[in-house]
C-alpha positions in Angstrom: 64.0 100.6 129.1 66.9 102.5 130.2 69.0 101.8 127.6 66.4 103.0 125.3 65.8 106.1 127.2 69.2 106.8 126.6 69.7 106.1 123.1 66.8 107.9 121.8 68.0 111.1 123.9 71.3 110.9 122.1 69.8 110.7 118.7 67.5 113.7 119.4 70.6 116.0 120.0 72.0 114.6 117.2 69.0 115.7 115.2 68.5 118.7 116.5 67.7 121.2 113.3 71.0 123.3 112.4 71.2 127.1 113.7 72.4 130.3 112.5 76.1 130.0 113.9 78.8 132.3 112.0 81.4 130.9 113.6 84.9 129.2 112.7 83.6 125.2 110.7 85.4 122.0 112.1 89.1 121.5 111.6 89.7 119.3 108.6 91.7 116.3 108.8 91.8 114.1 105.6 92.9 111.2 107.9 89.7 110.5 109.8 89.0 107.8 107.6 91.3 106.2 109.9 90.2 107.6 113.4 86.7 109.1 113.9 87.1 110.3 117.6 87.6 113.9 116.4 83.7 113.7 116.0 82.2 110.9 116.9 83.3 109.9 120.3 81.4 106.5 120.1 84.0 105.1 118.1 86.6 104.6 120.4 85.1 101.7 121.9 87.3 99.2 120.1 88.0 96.1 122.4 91.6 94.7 122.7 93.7 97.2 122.8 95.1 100.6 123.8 94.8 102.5 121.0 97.4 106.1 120.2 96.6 108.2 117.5 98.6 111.3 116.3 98.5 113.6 113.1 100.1 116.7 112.1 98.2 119.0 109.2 99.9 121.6 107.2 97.6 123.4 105.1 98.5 125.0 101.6 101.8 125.3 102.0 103.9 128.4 101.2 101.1 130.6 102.0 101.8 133.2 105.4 99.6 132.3 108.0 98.0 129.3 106.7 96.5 126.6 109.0 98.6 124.5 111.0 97.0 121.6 112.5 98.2 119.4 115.3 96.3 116.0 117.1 97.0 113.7 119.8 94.6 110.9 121.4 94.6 108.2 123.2 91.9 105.4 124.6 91.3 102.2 125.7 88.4 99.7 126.6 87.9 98.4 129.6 85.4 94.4 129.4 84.4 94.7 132.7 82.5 98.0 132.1 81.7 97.5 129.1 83.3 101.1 128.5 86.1 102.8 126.9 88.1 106.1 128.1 89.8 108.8 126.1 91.8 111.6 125.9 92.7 113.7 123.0 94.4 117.4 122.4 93.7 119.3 119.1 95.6 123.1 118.4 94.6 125.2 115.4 96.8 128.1 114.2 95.7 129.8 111.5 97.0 133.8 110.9 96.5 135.9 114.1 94.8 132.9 116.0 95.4 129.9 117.8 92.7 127.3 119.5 93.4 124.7 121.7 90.8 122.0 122.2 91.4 119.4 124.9 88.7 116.7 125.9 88.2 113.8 127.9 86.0 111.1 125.7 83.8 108.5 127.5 82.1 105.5 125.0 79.5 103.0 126.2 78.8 99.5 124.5 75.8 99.4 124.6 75.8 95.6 123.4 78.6 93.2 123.7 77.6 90.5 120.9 80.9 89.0 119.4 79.5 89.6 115.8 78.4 93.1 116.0 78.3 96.5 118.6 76.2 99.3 119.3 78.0 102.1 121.0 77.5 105.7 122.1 79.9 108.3 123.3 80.5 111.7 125.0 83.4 114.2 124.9 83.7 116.6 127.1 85.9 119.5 127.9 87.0 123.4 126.2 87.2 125.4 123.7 90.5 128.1 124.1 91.4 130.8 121.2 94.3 133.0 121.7 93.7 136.2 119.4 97.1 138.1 119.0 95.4 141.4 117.1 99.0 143.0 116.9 99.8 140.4 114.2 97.4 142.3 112.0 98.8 143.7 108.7 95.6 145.5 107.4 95.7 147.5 104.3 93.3 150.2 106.1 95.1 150.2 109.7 92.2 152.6 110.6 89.6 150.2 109.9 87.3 149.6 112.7 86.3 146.1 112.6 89.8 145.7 113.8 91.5 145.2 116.8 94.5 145.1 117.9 94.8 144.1 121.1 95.2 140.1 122.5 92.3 138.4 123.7 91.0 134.9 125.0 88.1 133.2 125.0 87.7 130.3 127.2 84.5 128.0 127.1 83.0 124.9 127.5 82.4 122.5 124.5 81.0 118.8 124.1 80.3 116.1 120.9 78.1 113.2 121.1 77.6 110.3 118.7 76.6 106.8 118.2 78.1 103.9 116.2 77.3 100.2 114.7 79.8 98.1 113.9 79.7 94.7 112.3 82.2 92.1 110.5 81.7 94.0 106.9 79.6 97.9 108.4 79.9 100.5 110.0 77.3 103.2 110.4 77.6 106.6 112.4 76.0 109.5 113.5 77.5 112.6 115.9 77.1 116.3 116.4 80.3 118.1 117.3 80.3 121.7 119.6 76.9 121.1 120.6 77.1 124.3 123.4 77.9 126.2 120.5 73.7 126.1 120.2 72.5 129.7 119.5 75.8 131.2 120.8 76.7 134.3 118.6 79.8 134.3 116.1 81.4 136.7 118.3 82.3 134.4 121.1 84.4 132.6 118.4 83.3 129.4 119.1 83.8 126.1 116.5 80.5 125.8 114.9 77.8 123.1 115.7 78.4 120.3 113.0 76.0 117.1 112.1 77.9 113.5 111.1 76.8 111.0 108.7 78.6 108.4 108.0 78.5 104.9 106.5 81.7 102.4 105.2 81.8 98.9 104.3 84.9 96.9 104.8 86.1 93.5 103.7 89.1 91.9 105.4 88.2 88.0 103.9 90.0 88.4 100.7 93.6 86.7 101.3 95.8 89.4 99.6 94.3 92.4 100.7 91.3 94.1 102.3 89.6 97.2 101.2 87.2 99.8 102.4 84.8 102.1 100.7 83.1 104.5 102.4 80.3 107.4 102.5 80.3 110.9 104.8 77.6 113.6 104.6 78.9 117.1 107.3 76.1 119.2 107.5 76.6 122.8 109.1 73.5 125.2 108.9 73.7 126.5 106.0 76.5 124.2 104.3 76.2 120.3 103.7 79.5 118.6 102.1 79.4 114.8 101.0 82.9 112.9 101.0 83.8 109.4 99.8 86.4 107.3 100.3 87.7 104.2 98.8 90.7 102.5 100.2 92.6 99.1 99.6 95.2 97.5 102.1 97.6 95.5 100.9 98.8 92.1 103.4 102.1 90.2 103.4 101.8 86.3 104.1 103.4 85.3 107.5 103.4 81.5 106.9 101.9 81.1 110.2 98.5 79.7 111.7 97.1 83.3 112.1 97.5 83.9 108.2 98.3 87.1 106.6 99.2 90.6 108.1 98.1 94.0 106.6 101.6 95.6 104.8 100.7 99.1 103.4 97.4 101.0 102.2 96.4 103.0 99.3 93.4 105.6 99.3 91.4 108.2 97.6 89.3 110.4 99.3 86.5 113.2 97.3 84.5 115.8 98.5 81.9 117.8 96.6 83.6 121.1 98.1 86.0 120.0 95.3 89.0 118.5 97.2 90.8 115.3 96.2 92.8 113.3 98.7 95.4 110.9 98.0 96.2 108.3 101.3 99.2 106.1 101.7 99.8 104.1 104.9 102.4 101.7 105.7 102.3 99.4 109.0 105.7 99.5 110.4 104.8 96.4 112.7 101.9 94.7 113.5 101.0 97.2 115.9 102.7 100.5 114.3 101.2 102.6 111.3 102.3 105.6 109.9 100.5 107.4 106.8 100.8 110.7 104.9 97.5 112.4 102.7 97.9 114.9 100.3 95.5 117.6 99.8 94.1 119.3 96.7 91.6 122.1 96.2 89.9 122.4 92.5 87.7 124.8 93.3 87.8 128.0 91.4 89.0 131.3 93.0 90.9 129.7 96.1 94.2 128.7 96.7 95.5 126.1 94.7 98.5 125.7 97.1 98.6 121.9 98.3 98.0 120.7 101.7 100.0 117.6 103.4 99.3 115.6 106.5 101.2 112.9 108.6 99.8 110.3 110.7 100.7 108.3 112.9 99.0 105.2 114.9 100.3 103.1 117.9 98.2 99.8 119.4 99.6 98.9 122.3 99.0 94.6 122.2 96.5 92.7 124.2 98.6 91.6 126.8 100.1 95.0 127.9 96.5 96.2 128.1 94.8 96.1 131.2 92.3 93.7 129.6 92.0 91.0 126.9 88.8 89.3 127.0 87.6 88.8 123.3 91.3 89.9 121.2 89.5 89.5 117.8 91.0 90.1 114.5 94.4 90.7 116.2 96.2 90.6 112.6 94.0 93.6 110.9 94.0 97.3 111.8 90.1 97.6 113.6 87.8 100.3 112.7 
């Protein structure tokens, strides 16, 4: 009864109807097809290993004061508690500001079947943004909605989520920055975002495996669907434990009108390193590209502190 207590409580915030919230959207990372913990903390309950994940965004390029991007995170599950812990770091520059966003992630299995999961997460931590206002080069220097002073804001900020996973599914939902509830656009908090998401995968085949995958963001006044499609390519080994995934090809659209291209190559068996290129269509913006690096580490089963189920050891998890 418990359980259920708690897992309807989480999908009630997730729910929760959108508010008027001016402030700055999500950051935008074209690689979270490959890790989800920027918004659903749920999904870093992935037994077996210790998982490092790292990505670098540089947004249209050539353009002064564009957004620069930068992401770090780490977790790891732990069998005896049926729980994983995480840790992650995000900065955003973008013209005459800066955020920092650190958080510590907490993930709960819910279930432990070996054929499918049911998880759900919490991250919790702050919300930082640096605003350097003598960086300003306004047309109108008298202008009065300007300031040129520094200032920084400092607050709290938290996401929830939940997640199924099974041998071939996947199914999420999350709400990201939920304190920014009702909080004016002045405080310059991240806006309060609402997840969808659903991907099938299909690791049987014996030359490759390939993903396809659905997203809906909803922010008040602004729903965006994405979909991704995604192949990965594997290498025999001549072994017992059969084939090992080699290097991925992916293509991501969203109906803002950005296309993504995705390539990844696994450098070892436990060591992936990918790169996404970023293209607006949409009339009257920039046209300038965008470009994003990856980079994933697994540390193996038996340097983890525990090893109880090690699954699937020769495919990249979800």
């Amino acid at each position: 009864m418990k359980k259920r207590y708690i897992l309807y409580t989480v999908i009630s915030m997730l729910t929760l109807p959108g508010m008027r919230i001016l402030a700055q959207t999500d950051i935008s990372m074209a690689t979270h097809w490959y890790n989800r913990a920027n918004y659903n903390p749920a999904s870093i309950a992935k037994p077996d290993y210790l998982y490092l994940f790292s990505n670098v965004r540089k947004q249209w390029v050539n353009v002064d004061g564009a957004p620069t991007v930068f992401n770090v995170q780490a977790s790891e599950y732990i069998h005896s508690m049926r729980s994983a812990f995480g840790i992650s770091l995000v900065s955003d520059r973008i013209g005459v500001t800066h955020s920092i966003n650190p958080m510590l992630t907490y993930a709960y299995r819910i279930t432990s079947n070996r054929d499918w999961s049911l998880s759900m997460g919490v991250s919790a931590g702050v919300f930082s943004r640096f605003i350097d206002g003598s960086l300003f080069e306004a047309e109108n220097i008298s202008d009065p909605s300007l300031t040129y002073n520094t200032e920084r804001i400092l607050k709290p900020d938290a996401n929830v989520g939940i997640e199924f996973q099974n041998r071939h599914v996947v199914f999420g939902l999350s709400s990201t920055h939920i304190l920014s509830l009702a909080k004016d656009s002045a405080l310059f908090l991240n806006a309060n975002h609402r997840y969808a998401y659903a991907i099938y995968k299909n690791t049987d085949p014996e030359l490759f495996n390939y993903n396809i995958g659905l997203q809906v963001v909803n922010r008040y006044n602004l729903t965006v669907l994405e979909t991704n499609a995604s192949i990965r390519f594997k290498i025999p080994t001549g072994l017992a434990t059969g084939p090992r995934e080699l290097f991925d090809l992916g293509l991501t659209y969203r109906t803002s009108k950005q296309m993504t291209f995705l390539f990844g190559l696994n450098i070892t068996p436990n060591i992936r390193t990918g790169y996404a290129y970023d293209q607006n269509f949409s009339s009257g913006l920039s046209h300038y590209a965008t470009h994003e690096i990856m980079l994933e580490y697994r540390i193996p089963s038996k340097a983890a502190s525990t090893c109880v189920q090690c699954q699937n050891q020769d495919y990249w998890y979800y």
